[in-house]
LOVEXGU-117167 format. One line per field, with one value per residue (C-alpha): residue in one letter; residue number from 1; x negated, z, y. Coordinates in steps of 0.25 Angstrom, whole numbers, plus 5000, padded with zeros to 4 digits. Each point is the difference from the previous one (the first is absolute). Layout:
BEGIN
aa <- A/... $
i <- NUM/... $
px <- X/... $
pz <- Z/... $
py <- Y/... $
This chain:
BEGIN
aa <- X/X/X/X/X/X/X/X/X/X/X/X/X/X/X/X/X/X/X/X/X/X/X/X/X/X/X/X/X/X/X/X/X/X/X/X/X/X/X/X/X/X/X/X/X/X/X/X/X/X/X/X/X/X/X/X/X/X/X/X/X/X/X/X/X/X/X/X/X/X/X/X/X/X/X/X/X/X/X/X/X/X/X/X/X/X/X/X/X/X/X/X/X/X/X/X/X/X/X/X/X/X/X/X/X/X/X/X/X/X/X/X/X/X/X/X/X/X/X/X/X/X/X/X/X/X/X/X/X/X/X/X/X/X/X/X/X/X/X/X/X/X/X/X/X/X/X/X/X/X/X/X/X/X/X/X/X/X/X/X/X/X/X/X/X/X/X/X/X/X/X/X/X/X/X/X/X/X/X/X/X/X/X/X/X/X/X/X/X/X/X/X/X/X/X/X/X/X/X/X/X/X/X/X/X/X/X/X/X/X/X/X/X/X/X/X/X/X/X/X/X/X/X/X/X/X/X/X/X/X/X/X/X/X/X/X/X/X/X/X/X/X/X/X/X/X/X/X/X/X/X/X/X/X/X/X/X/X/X/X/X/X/X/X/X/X/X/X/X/X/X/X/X/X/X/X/X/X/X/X/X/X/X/X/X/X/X/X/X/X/X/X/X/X/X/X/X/X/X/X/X/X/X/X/X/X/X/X/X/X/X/X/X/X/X/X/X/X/X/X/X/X/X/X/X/X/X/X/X/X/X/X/X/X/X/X/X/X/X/X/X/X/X/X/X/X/X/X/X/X/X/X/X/X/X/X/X/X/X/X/X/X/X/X/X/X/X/X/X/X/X/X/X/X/X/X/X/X/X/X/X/X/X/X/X/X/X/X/X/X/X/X/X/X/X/X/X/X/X/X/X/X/X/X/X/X/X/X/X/X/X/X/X/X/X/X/X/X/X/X/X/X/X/X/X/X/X/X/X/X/X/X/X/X/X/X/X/X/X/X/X/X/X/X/X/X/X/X/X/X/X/X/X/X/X/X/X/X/X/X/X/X/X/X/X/X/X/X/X/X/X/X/X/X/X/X/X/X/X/X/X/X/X/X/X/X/X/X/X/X/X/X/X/X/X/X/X/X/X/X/X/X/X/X/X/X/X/X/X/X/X/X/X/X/X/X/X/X/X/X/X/X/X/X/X/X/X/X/X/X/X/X/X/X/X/X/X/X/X/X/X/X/X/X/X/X/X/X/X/X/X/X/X/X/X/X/X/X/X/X/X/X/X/X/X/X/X/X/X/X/X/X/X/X/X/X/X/X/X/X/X/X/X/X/X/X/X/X/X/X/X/X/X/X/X/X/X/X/X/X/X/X/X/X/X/X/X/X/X/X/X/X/X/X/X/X/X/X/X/X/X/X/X/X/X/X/X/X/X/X/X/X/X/X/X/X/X/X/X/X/X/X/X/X/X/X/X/X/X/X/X/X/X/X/X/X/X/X/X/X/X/X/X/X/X/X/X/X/X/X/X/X/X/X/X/X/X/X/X/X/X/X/X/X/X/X/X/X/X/X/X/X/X/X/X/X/X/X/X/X/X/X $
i <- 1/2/3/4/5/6/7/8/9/10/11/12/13/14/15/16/17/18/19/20/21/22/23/24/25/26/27/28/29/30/31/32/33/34/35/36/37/38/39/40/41/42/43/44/45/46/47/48/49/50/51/52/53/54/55/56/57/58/59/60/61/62/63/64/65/66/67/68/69/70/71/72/73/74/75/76/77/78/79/80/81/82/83/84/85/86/87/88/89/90/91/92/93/94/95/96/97/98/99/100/101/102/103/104/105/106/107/108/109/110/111/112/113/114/115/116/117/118/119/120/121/122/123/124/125/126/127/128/129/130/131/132/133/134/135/136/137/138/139/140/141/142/143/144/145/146/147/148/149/150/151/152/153/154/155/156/157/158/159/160/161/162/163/164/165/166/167/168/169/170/171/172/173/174/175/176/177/178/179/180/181/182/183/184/185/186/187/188/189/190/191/192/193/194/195/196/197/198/199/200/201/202/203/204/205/206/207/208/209/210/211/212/213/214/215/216/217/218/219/220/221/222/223/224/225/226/227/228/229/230/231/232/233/234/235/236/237/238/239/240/241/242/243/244/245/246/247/248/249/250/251/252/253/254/255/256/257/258/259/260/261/262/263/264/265/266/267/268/269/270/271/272/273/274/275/276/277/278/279/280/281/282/283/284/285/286/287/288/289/290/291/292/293/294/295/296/297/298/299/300/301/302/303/304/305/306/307/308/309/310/311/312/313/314/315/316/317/318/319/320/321/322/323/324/325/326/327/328/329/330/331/332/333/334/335/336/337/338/339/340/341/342/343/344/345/346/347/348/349/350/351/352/353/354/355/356/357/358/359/360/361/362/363/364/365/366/367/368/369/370/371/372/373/374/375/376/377/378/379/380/381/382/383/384/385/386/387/388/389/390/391/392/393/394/395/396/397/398/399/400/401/402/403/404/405/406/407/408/409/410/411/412/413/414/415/416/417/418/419/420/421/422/423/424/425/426/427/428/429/430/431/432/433/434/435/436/437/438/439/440/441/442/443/444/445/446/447/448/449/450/451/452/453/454/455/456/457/458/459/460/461/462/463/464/465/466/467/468/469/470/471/472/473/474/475/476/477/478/479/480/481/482/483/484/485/486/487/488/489/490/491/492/493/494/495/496/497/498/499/500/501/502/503/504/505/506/507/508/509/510/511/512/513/514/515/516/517/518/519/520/521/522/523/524/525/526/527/528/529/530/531/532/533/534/535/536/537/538/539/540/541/542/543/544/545/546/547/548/549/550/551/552/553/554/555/556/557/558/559/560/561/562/563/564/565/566/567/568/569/570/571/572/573/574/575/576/577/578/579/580/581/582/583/584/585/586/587/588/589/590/591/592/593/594/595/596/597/598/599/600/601/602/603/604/605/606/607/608/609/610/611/612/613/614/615/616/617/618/619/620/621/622/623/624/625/626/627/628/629/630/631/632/633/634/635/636/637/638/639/640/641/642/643/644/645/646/647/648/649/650/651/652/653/654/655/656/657/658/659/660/661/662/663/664/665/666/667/668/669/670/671/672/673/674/675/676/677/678/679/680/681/682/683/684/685/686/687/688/689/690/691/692/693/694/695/696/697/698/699/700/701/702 $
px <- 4990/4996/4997/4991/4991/4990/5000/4998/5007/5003/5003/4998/5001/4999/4999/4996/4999/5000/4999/4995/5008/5005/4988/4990/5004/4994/5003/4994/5006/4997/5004/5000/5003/5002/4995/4997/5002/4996/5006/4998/5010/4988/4994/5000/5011/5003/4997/4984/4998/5010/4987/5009/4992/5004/4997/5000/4998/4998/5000/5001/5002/4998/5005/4984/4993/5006/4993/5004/4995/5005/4997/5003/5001/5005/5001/4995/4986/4997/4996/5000/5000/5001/4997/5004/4999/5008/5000/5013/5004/5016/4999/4992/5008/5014/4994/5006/4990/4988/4998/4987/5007/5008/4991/4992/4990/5000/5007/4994/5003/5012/4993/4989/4994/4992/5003/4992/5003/4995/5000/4999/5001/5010/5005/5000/5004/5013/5006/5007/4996/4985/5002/5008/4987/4990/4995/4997/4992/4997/5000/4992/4996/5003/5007/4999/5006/4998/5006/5011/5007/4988/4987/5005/4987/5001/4990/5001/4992/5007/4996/5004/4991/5008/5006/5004/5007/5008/4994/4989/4991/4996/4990/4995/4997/5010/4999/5008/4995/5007/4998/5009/4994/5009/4996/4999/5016/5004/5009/4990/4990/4989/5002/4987/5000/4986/5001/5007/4995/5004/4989/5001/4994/4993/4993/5012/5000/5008/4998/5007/5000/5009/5004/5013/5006/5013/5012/5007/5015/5008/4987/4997/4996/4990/5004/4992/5003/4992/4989/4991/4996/4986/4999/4987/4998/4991/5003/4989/5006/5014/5010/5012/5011/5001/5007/5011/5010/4998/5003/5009/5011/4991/4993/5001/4985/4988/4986/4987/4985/4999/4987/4995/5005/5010/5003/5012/5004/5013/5004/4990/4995/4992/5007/5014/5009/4989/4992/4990/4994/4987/5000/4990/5008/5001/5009/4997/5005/5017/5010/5015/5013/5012/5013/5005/4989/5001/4988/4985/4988/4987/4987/5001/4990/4998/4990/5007/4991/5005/4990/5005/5013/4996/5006/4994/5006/4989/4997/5016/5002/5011/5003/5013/5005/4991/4995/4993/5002/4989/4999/4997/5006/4997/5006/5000/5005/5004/4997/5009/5009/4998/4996/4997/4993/4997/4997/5002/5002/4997/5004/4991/5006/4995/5004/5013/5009/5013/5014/5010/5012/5006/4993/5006/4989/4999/4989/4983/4997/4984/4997/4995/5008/4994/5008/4998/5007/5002/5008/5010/5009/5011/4995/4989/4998/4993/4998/4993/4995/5002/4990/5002/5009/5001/5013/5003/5014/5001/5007/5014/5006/5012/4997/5003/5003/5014/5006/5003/5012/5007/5012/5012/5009/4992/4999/4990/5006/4986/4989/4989/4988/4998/5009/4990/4993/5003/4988/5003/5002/4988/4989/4990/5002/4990/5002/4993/4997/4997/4992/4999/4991/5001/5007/5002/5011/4999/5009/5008/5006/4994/4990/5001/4991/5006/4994/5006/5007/4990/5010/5009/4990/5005/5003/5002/5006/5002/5006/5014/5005/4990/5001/4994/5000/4993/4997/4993/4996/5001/4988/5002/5002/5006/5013/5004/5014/5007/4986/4999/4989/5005/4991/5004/5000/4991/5007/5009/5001/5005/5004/5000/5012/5001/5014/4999/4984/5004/5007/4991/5005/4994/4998/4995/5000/4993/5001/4999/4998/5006/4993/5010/4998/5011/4997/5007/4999/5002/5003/5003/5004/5005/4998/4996/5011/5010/4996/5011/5006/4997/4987/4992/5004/4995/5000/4990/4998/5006/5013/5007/5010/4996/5003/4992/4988/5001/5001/4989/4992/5005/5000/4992/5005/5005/5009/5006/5004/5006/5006/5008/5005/5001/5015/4997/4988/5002/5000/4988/4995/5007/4994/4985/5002/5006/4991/4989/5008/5002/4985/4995/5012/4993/4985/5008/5006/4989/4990/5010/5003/4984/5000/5012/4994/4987/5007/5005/5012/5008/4995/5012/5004/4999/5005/5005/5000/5007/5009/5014/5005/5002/4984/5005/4991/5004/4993/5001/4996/5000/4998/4998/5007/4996/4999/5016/5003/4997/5004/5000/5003/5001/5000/5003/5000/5009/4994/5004/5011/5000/5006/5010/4997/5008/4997/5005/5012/5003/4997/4987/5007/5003/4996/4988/4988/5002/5015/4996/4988/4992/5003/4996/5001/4999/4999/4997/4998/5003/4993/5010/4995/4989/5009/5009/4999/5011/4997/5008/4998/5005/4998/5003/4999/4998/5018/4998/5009/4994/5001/4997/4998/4998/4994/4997/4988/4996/4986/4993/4986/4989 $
pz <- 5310/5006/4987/4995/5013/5002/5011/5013/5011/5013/5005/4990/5001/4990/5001/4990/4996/4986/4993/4987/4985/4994/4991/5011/5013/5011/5011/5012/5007/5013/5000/5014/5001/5012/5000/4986/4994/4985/4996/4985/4995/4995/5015/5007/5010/5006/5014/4995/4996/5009/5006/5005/4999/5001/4988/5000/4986/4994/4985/4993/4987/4994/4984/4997/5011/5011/5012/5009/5016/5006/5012/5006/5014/5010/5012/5006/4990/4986/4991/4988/4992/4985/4994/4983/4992/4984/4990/4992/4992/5001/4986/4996/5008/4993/4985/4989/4993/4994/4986/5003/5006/4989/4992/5009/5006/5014/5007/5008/5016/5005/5015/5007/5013/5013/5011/5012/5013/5012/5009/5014/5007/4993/5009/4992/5010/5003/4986/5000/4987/5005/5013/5001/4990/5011/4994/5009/5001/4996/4986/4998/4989/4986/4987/4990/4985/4991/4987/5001/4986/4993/5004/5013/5008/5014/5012/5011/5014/5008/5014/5010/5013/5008/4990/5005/4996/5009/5012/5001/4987/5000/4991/5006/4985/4989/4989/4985/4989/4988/4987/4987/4992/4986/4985/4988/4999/5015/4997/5005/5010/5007/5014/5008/5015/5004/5012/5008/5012/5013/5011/5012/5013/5000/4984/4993/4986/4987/4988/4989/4988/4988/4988/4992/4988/5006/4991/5008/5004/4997/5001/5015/5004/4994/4999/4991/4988/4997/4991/5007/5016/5008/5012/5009/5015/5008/5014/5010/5012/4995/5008/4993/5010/4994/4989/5009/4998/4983/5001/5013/4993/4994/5012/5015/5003/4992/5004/4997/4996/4986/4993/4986/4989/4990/4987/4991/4988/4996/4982/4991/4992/5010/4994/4994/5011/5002/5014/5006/5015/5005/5014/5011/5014/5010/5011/5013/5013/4993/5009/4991/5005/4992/5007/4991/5002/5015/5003/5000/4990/5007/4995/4987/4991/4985/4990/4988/4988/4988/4988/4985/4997/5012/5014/5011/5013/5007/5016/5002/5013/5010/5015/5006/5015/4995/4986/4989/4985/4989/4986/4988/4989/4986/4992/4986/4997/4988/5007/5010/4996/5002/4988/5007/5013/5008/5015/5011/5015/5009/5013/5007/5006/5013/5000/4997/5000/5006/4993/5006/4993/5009/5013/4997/5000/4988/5000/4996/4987/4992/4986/4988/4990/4986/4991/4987/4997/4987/4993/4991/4990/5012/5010/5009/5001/5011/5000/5012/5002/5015/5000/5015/5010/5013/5009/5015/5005/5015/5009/4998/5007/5003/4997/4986/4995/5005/4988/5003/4990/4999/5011/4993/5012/4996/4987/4998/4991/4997/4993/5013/4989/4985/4991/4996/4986/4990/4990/4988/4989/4992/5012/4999/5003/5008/4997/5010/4996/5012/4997/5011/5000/5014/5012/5011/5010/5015/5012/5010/4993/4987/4989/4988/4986/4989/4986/4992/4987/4987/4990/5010/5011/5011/4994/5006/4991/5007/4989/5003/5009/5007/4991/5005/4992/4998/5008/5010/5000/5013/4997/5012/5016/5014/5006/5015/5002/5013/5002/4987/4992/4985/4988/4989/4987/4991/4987/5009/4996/5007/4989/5001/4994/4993/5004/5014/5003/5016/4997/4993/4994/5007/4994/5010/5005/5012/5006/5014/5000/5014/5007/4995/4984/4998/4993/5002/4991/5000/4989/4998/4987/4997/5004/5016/5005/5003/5003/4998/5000/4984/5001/5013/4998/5008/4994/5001/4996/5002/5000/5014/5003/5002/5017/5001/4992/5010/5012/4996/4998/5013/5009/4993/4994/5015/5002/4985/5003/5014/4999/4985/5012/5012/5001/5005/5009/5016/5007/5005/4987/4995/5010/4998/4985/5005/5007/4990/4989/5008/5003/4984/4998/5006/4995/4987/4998/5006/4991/4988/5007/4999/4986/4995/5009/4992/4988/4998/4993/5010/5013/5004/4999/5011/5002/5013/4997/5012/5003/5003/5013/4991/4993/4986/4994/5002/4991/5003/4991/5006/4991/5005/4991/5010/5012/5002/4991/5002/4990/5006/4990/5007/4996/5006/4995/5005/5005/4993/5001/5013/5013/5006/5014/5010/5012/5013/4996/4987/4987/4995/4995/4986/4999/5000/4993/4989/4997/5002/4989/4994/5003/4996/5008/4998/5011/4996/5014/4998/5011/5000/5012/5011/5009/4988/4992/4988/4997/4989/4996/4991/4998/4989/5003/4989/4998/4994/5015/5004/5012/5005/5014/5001/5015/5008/5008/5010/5006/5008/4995/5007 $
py <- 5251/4986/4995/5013/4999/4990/4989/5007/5002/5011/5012/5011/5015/5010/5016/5007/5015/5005/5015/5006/4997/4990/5003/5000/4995/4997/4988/4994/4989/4991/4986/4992/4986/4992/4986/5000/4986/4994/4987/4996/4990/4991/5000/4987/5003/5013/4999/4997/5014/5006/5009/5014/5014/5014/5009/5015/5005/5016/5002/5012/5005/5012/4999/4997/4990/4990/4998/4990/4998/4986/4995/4984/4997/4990/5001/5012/4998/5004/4988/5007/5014/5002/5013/5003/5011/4999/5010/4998/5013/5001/5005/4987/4991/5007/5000/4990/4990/5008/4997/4993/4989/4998/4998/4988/5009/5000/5013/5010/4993/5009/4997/4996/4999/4995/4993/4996/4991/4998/4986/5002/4987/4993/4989/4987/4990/5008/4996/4989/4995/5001/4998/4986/4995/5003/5013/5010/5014/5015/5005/5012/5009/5009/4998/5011/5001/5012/5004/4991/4999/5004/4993/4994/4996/4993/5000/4992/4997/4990/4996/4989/5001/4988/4993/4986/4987/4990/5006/4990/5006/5017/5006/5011/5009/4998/5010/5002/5012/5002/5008/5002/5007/5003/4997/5010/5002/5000/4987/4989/5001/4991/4994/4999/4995/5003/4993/4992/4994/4992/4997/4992/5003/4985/5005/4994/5009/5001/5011/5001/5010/5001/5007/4999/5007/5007/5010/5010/4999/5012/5008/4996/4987/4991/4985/4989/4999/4986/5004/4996/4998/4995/4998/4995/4995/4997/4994/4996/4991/5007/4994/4991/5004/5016/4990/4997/5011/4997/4986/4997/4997/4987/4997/5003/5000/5002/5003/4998/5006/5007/5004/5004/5008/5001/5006/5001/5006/5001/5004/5003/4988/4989/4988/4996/5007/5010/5003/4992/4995/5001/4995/4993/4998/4992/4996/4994/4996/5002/4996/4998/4997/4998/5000/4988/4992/5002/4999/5008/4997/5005/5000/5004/5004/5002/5006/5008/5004/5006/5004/5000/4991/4991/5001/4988/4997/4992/4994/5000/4996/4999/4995/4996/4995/4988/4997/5007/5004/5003/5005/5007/5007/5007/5008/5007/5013/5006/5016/4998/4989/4986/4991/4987/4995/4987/4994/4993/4997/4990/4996/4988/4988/5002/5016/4998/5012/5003/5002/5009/5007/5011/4995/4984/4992/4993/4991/5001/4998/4997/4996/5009/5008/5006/5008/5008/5013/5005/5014/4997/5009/5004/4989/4997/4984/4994/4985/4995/4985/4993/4987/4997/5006/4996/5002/4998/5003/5004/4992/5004/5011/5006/5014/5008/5013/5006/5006/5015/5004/5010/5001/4999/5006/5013/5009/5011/5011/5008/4992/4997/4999/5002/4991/4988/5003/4987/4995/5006/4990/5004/4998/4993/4985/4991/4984/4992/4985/4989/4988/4992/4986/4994/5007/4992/5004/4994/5003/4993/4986/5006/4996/5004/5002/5010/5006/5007/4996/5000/5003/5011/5003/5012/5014/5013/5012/5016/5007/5008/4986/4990/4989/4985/4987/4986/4988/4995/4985/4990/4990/4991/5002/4997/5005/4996/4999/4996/4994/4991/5004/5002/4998/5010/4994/5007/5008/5009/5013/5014/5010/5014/5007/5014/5002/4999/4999/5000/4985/4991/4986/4989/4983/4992/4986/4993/4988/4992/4984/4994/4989/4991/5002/5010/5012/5013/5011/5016/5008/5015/5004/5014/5015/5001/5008/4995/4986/4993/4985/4997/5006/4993/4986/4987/4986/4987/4986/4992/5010/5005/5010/5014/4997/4990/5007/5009/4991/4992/5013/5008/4985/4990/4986/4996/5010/5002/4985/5001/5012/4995/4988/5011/4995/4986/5003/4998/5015/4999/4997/5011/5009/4997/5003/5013/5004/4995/5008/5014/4999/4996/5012/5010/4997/5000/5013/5008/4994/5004/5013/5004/4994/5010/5011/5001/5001/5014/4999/4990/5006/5004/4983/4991/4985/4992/4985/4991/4987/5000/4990/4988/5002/5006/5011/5015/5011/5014/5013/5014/5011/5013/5010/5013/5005/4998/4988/4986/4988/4985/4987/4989/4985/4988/4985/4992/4983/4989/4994/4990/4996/5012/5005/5006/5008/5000/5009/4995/5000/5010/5014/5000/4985/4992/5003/4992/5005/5014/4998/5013/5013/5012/5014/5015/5010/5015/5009/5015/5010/5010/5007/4998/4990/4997/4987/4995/4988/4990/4987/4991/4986/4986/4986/4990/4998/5017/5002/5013/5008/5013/5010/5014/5005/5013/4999/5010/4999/5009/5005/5005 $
């Protein structure tokens, strides 16, 4: 029985009374339903149509006609009434398949009919689906159909007195007729919407008219058939945010000023793909935002013209926090279709405009960009040319996006929104080519220049995967690190890689020549995650230990030297170098910090840098892995080998600094509750003797 009945939901009651033969019999029947529910399988989730109303329904039938007298309510007021009337001979219905049919010619209609409705202040703003948009306000008015699975013809004269959208935009007139009137046959009709109209209470208007081919389905409802469709529109100080609830799932604000008119045809034989454009509007005072973007463009503005094959975008214009972009586009159209098209945009120097990604401030960027697009067989190929591009990176920040995954601790049994269509494997593809000239990247410690490779420049293709590829090419620039301004050689390259775009490989050298004539060079030669030992190297010339690289780098010449000799220093030598070290330590690690912070993929890195009593070098990495993990790889270089020293008590724990040597330590820390810690660590000296300590911590939290 669930299967046969369509998808609504209730209370239902039934009593009917019958009488007459079986040959002519005679039943009437009332149907009440208590808060009547319909929910299609296709709708976007259940609850956005869940709109309960009563129903109380008579139908007769009296072996010859049906009548049927329904009225809808909610609450204790009528919305709507619907009133039919079908001739359907029992006989008719009963016979076998005339001869007629048999032989192709269209049967004798065992039924027909009308049917009228009336709307009585249908609240829109009480349906979910509507209502979480911003829609709100009274629908009004009459739909008639007559000689339904014959001719079917449909009026209707739709009213919205108070129609309202995001509660601070109301029109104070909205108005919709419709006709359908049927073609010689009754299979195919014409769809005329003679008006269509919203008006403002400050003169804000739009019109619109159409007319589409439409077939009947089953005999009842009209529905295009794509033959053909034209719409026209004119708008007069129309404004943008009616848009809102059509487009909220792309952007989370739009607004603006509309006016001119527009004109598509849709089919017949205006061009390749059929249909042509005809328009002349104008946009003004448009405010954009886009939730990934994080932030709002203001003052945009753009006049669109379309006459023939060609279809301009001229005055672009748009405003940010600071900073402005401007531009024009052209386009040619095979009817409807694109065949090729050009343009540009611009952003000046001194208007540079900001770059966010989710709210994370990003930097501003200026420069110009070109591209050309062109239709290919399958593919839609857009090459666009960047001859200067100017980027600022902010001074670095802490902040960035918190991933919201899914919890694991909880499973959903029902679906909570449509499944996620894929890209079928036949659609259409668009392959976006970069040529880049000269971009210059500066931030914090950073200089760089970058073009893009001649032979394998930048590409971007969207078929069923996003596929990226090409290289990027370091022309020459500065890197600070620990303070040391390194040159970057120029030849390094960063390549982008199809099987895993989000990782690129990167090439690069720099170099940092010390007041004394050493020079030290970095090298980082493989994929960026993870950044491992073989990948990020130190080296100079003349050669030096990886230790002292780093000493010399984190401490200068004067230190790397007394600190290799710490051993045979006085203590109060020993002490001033401490606190010399703890202090260049600190200035040390929170100028790598912000350098690993500003880049996305290691924020969740951080470094410590210190001395230990006798001046050795010890390096600290902590990686946070989430909320309730954190990894720390400790390493510590021994001194060199020199005079032993003792303390009051004895002997230093473990030996002296030059018997105890390099040691390298692993800590993990495991939240396991709010107040508990379990922490292991587990460590190696240089003799492969290792050791290890597993603790329970308790620590109260506020």
């Amino acid at each position: 029985m669930r299967e046969a009945l369509p998808p609504i939901g209730g209370e239902l009651r039934i009593d009917a009374y019958a009488s007459g033969t079986v040959a002519r019999p005679v039943v009437t029947a009332r149907t009440l339903v208590r808060g009547f529910l319909y929910a299609p399988d296709d709708a976007p989730a259940v609850r956005d149509l869940l709109f309960p109303t009563d129903l109380d329904a008579w139908v007769t039938y009296d072996s010859e006609k049906a009548t049927l007298d329904a009225h809808v309510s909610r609450g204790a007021r009528e919305i709507a009434a619907v009133r039919g009337e079908v001739t359907a001979p029992l006989d008719r219905l009963l016979a076998p398949t005339s001869p007629r049919a048999l032989k192709g010619a269209r049967p004798l209609p065992a039924w027909t009919g009308a049917l009228r409705a009336t709307l009585r202040g249908v609240p829109l703003g009480e349906i979910p689906l509507l209502g979480d948009s911003g829609i709100d306000g009274h629908l009004s008015g009459e739909i008639e159909m007559r000689d339904l699975n014959v001719a079917p013809r449909l009026t209707a004269r739709l009213t919205l007195p108070d129609l309202s959208l995001g509660g601070d935009l109301a029109f104070e007139r909205g108005a919709l007729s419709l006709e359908v009137d049927p073609r010689p046959g009754g299979e195919r009709g014409d769809l005329r919407v003679t008006e269509l109209a919203l008006e403002g209470p400050r003169g804000g208007k739009l019109r619109a008219n159409a007319r589409a081919s439409v077939r009947f389905r089953g005999g009842l409802l009209p529905v295009p058939d794509g033959e053909r469709t034209e719409i026209a529109l004119s708008a007069e100080r129309f404004r943008l945010a009616t848009l809102q609830p059509l487009i909220g799932r792309l952007v989370s604000k739009i607004d603006g000023v509309l006016d001119g008119d527009l004109r598509v045809d849709l089919g017949g034989a205006g061009g390749a793909d059929g249909g042509s454009l005809r328009a002349r509007l104008e946009v003004s005072d448009g405010v954009v935002h886009i939730p990934e973007f994080g932030q709002e463009l203001r003052d945009v503005a753009a006049r669109i013209t379309a006459e023939g094959d060609v279809l301009r975008i001229e005055g672009f214009r748009a405003a940010g926090m600071t900073g402005l972009a401007q531009g024009w586009a052209l386009f040619r159209l095979d009817g409807l279709a694109l065949r090729d098209g050009a343009g540009a945009l611009t952003i000046a120097e001194d208007q540079a405009l900001p770059l966010t990604l989710e709210g994370v401030p990003l930097g501003t960027a200026s420069g110009a960009l070109s591209f050309v697009a062109e239709k290919k067989p399958g593919e839609v190929a857009l090459y666009a040319t960047i001859p200067t591009l100017r980027l600022s990176l902010p001074a670095t920040s802490s902040r960035a996006v918190q991933p919201l995954d899914d919890n694991p601790d909880i499973s959903v049994r029902q679906p909570l929104g449509p499944e996620k269509e894929k890209r079928a494997r036949d659609a259409l593809r668009y392959a976006m080519t970069f040529y880049v000239d000269d971009a210059q990247v500066t931030g914090a410690g950073l200089r760089l220049r970058l073009s893009s490779d001649t032979d394998t420049p930048p590409r971007v293709v969207i078929a069923e995967d996003a596929q990226v590829s090409g290289d990027i090419v370091l022309r020459r620039g500065e890197l600070e690190i620990y303070g040391k301004e390194f040159e970057i050689i120029e030849g390094g390259r960063v390549r982008l890689r199809e099987e895993e775009p989000s990782n690129p490989h990167l090439n690069v050298r720099a170099y940092w020549d010390a007041p004394d004539g050493t020079r030290i060079y970095v090298t980082f030669n493989g994929a960026l995650r993870p950044i491992t030992h073989e990948k990020l190297r130190f080296t100079s010339s003349p050669p030096s230990s990886q230790q002292d690289i780093l000493a010399r780098l984190l401490f200068g010449a004067d230190f790397s030297e007394g600190a290799q000799a710490a051993g045979a220093e006085t203590p109060a030598r020993q002490a001033a170098g401490g606190v010399a070290a703890s202090v260049g330590s600190e200035l040390a690690a929170a100028q790598f910090n912000a350098l690993l912070s500003g880049i996305a993929p290691l924020r969740g890195l951080s470094t410590r840098f210190g001395t230990t009593s006798e001046g050795s070098l010890r390096t600290s990495l902590v990686y946070r892995l989430n909320d309730d993990v954190t990894a720390l790889a400790t390493f510590q270089e021994g001194a060199v080998q020199g005079s032993g020293t003792q303390t009051a008590g004895g002997p230093t724990p473990g030996g002296t600094a030059s018997e105890r040597g390099t040691r390298t330590e692993i800590t993990i820390d495991w939240r396991i509750d709010k107040n508990w810690t379990l922490r292991g660590t587990v460590g190696v000296d240089e003799r492969q003797e290792t050791s290890g300590v597993l603790d329970l911590l308790w620590q109260y939290r506020y």
